[in-house]
C-alpha positions as CSV (number, residue, x, y, z in Angstrom):
1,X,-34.7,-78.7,78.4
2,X,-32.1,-81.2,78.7
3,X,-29.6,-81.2,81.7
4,X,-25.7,-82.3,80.9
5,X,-24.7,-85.1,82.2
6,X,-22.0,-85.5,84.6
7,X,-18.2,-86.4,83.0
8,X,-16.5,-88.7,85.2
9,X,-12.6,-88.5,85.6
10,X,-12.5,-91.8,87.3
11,X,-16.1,-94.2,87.2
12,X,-16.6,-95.7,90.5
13,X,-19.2,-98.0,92.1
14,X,-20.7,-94.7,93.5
15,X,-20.7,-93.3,89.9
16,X,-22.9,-95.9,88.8
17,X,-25.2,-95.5,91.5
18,X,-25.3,-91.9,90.8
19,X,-25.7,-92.4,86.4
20,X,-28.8,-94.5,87.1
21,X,-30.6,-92.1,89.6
22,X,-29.4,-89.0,87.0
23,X,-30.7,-91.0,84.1
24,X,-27.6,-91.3,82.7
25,X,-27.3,-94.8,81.1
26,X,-24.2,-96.7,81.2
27,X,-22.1,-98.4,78.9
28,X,-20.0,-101.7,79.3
29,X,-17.8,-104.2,77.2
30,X,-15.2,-106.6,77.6
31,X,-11.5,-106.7,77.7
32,X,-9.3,-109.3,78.4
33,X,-5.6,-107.8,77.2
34,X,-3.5,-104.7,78.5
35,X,-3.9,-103.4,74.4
36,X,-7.8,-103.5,74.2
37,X,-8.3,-102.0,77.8
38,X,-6.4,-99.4,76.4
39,X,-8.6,-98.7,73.2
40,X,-12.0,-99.7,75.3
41,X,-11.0,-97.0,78.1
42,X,-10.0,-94.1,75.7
43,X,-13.3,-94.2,73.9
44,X,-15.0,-93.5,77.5
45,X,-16.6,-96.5,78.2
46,X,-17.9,-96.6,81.8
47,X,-17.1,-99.8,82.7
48,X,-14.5,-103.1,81.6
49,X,-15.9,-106.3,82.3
50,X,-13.0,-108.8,82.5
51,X,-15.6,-111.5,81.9
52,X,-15.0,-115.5,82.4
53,X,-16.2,-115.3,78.3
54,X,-12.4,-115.1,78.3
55,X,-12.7,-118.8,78.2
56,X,-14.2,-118.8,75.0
57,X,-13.1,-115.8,73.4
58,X,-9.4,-116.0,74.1
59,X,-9.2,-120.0,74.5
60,X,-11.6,-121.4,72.6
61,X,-13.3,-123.3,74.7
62,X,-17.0,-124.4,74.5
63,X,-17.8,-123.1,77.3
64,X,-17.1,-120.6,80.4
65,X,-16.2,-123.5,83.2
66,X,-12.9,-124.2,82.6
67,X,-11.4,-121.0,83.2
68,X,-9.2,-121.4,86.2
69,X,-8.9,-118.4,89.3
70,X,-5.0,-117.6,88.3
71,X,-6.0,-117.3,84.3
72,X,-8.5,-114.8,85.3
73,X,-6.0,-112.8,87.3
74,X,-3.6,-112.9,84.7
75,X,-6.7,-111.5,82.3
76,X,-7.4,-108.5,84.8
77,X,-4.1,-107.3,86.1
78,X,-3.9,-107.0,82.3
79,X,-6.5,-105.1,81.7
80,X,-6.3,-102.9,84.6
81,X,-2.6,-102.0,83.5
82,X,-4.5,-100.5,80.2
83,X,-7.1,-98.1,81.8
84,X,-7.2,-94.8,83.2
85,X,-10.8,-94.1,83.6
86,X,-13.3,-97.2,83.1
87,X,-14.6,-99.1,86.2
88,X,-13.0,-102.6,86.1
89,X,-15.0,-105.8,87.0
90,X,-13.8,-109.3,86.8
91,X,-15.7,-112.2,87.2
92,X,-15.4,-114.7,89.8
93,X,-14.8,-118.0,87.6
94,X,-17.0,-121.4,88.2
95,X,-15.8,-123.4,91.5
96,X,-14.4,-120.3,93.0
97,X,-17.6,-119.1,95.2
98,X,-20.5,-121.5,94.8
99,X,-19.9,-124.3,98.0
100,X,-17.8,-122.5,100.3
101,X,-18.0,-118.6,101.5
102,X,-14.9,-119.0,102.8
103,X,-13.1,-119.9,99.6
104,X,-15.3,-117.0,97.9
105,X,-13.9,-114.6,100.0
106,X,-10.1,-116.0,99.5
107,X,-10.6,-115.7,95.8
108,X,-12.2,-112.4,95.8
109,X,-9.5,-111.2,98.1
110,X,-6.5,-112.9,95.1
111,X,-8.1,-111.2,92.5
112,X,-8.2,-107.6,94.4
113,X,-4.6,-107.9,95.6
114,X,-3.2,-109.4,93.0
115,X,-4.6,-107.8,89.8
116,X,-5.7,-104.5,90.8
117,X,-9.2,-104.5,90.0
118,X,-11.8,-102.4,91.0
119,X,-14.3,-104.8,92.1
120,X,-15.6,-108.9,91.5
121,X,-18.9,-110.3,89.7
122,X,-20.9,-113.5,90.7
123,X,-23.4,-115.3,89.4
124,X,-26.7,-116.1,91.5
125,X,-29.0,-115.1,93.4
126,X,-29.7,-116.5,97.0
127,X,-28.0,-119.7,96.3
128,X,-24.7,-117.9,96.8
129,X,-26.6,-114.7,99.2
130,X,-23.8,-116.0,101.8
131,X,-20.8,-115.6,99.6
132,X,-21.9,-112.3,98.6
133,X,-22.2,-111.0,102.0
134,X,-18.6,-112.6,103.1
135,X,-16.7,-111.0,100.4
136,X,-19.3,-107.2,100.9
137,X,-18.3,-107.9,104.3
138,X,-14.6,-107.4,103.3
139,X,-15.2,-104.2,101.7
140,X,-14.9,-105.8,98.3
141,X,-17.6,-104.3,96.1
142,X,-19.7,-107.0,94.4
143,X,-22.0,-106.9,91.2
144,X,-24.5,-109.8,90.6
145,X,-25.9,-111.4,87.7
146,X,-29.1,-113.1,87.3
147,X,-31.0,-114.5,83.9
148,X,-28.9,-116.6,82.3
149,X,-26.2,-117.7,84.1
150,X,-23.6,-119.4,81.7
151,X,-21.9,-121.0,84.3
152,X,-25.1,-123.1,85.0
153,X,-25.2,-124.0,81.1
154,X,-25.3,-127.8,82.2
155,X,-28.1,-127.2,84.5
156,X,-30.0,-125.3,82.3
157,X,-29.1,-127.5,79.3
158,X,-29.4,-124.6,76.7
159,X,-28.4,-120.9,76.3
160,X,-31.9,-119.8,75.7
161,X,-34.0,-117.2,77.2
162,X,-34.4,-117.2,80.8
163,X,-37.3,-115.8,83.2
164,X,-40.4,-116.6,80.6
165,X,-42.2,-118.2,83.1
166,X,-43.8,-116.6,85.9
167,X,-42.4,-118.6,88.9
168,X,-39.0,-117.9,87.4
169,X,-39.6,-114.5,86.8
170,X,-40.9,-114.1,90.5
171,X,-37.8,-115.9,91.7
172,X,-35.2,-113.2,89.5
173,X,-37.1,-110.2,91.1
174,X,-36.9,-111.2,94.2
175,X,-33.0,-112.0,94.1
176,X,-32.4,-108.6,92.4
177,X,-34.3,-106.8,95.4
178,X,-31.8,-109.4,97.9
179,X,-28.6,-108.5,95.9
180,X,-29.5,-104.8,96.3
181,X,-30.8,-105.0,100.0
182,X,-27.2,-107.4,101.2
183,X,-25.0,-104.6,99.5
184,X,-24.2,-105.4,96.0
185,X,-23.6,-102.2,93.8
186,X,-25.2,-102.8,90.0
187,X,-26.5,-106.3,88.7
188,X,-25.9,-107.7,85.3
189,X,-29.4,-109.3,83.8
190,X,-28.5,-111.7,81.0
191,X,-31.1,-112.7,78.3
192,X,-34.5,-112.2,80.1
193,X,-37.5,-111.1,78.5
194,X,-37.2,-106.7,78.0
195,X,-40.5,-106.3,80.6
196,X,-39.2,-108.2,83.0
197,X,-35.7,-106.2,83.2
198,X,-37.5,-103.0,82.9
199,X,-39.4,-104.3,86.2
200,X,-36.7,-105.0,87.9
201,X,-34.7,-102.1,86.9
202,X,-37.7,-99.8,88.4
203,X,-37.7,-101.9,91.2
204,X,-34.4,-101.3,92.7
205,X,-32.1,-98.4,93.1
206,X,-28.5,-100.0,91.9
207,X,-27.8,-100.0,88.2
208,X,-29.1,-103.0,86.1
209,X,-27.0,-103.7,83.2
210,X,-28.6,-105.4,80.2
211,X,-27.4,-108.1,77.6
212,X,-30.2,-109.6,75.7
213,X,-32.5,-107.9,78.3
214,X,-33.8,-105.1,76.3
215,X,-33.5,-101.3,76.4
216,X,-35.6,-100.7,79.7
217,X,-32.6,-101.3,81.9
218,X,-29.9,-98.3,83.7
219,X,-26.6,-100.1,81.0
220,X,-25.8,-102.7,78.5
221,X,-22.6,-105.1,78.0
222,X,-21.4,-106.7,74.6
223,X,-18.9,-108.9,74.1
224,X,-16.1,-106.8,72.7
225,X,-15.2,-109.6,70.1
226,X,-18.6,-109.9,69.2
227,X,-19.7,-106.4,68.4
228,X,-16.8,-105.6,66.4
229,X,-17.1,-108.3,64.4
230,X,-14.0,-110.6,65.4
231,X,-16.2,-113.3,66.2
232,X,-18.7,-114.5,63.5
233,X,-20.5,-117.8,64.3
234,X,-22.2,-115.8,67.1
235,X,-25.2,-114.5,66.5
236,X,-28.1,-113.8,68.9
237,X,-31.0,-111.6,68.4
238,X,-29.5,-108.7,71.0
239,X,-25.7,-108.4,68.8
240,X,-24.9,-105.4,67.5
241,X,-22.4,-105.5,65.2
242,X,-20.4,-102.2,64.5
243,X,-17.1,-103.0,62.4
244,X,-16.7,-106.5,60.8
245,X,-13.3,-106.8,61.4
246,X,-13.3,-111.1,60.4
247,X,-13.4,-110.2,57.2
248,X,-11.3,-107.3,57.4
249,X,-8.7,-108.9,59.1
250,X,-8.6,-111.5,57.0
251,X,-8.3,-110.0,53.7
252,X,-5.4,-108.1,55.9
253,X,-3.5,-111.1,56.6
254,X,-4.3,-113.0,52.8
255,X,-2.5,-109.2,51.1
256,X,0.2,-110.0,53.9
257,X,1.0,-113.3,53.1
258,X,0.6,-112.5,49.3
259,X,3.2,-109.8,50.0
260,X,5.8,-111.7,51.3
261,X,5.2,-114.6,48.6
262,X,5.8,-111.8,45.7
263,X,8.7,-110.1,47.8
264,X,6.5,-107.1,47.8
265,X,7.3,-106.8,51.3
266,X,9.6,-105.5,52.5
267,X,10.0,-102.4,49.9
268,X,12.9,-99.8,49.9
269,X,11.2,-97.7,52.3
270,X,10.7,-100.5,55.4
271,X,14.2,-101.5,55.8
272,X,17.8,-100.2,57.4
């Protein structure tokens, strides 16, 4: 017999806590704009990422480093203007954390006051275990993210799977067990092998939420762009796509422009 699940009016870190240990998996995308939050909270999703992918997806840049602290405030205080229900987590961008706890705590502490979101995302393990515990200290809720780690593309040299190996794969359980046991609330696992995340989502009592990490794990995230279909030169193994709005968009805009070349548009109807 199956038992409801629980309908949240507001998510909260506690709510996650409480989905994974009711079985209750959760869902997560992105948003980096007031208009999208809007749409991405109404169709209940559990939790907006306002991810550093923003410096791809909305800039165009190669990849997720050059993102500054103030755009990324600008991106959440958008987004948390938009929701009404969905936990909001924004990501700590590169240089804002890593050498310094100090500085990690001052940019956790901007991006709480001044966009209104919920909570902040690192990425590391017990490299950064002392930036993590300044900002927890503050009362700022923290969620980590081990695997692949885009902001250590140039260290890594490639956006491949992560964890394969078994001194790696030692390494990524034991910072998920440290990320839980310092205070962290849920963890992100990024593109590691589907055992491995399984493993470590057994092995710890805070939600792990998957992307490329298979279907053993509490949550998953997708880009926004990516899964509807926005994006199209993207395309790794764990992409669902559900619309395919490229191509529908662009045939949109082509039947627009064609309309205003034929003075089809405006008709009668659309003016004073």
């Amino acid at each position: 017999m199956s038992v409801a699940k629980k309908q949240y009016k507001r998510v909260t870190t506690k709510s996650l806590v409480d989905m994974k240990a009711n079985g209750q998996k959760i869902s997560m995308l992105t948003a980096y704009d007031y208009t999208m939050a809007k749409i991405v909270d109404s169709a209940g999703i559990d939790v907006i990422l306002v991810g550093d992918s923003a410096s791809n997806v909305m800039a165009g840049h190669e990849t997720t480093l050059p993102i500054t602290l103030d755009q990324m405030i600008y991106h959440a205080s958008s987004v948390v203007r938009g929701i009404e229900r969905s936990l909001v987590v924004v990501d700590l961008p590169f240089g804002s954390y890593q050498s310094d706890p100090k500085e990690a705590l001052r940019s956790a502490i901007r991006i709480m006051k001044e966009s209104g979101g919920h909570s902040v995302k690192l990425e590391g393990g017990k490299e950064i275990k002392d930036s993590i515990k300044r900002i927890l200290n503050a009362g700022i809720p923290v969620m980590g993210h081990l695997g692949l780690t885009p902001q250590s593309i140039y260290k890594f040299g490639t956006y491949t799977v992560r964890a394969k190996e078994e001194e790696e794969a030692e390494k990524l359980l034991q910072d998920a067990l440290m990320l839980e046991r310092i205070g962290c609330f849920a963890l992100v696992l990024e593109k590691v092998p589907a055992a491995l995340a399984q493993k470590v989502a057994e092995s710890i009592s805070i939600p792990v939420i998957g992307i490329g990490a298979g279907g053993g794990v509490d949550g998953q995230v997708l880009v926004t762009h990516d899964m509807l279909g926005m994006t199209h030169e993207f395309n790794p193994r764990f992409l669902r796509r559900y619309l395919d709005m490229y191509e529908g968009m662009t045939n949109a805009f082509k039947q627009y422009n064609a309309d205003v070349k034929s003075k089809d548009f405006p008709n009668e109807s659309e003016q004073y």
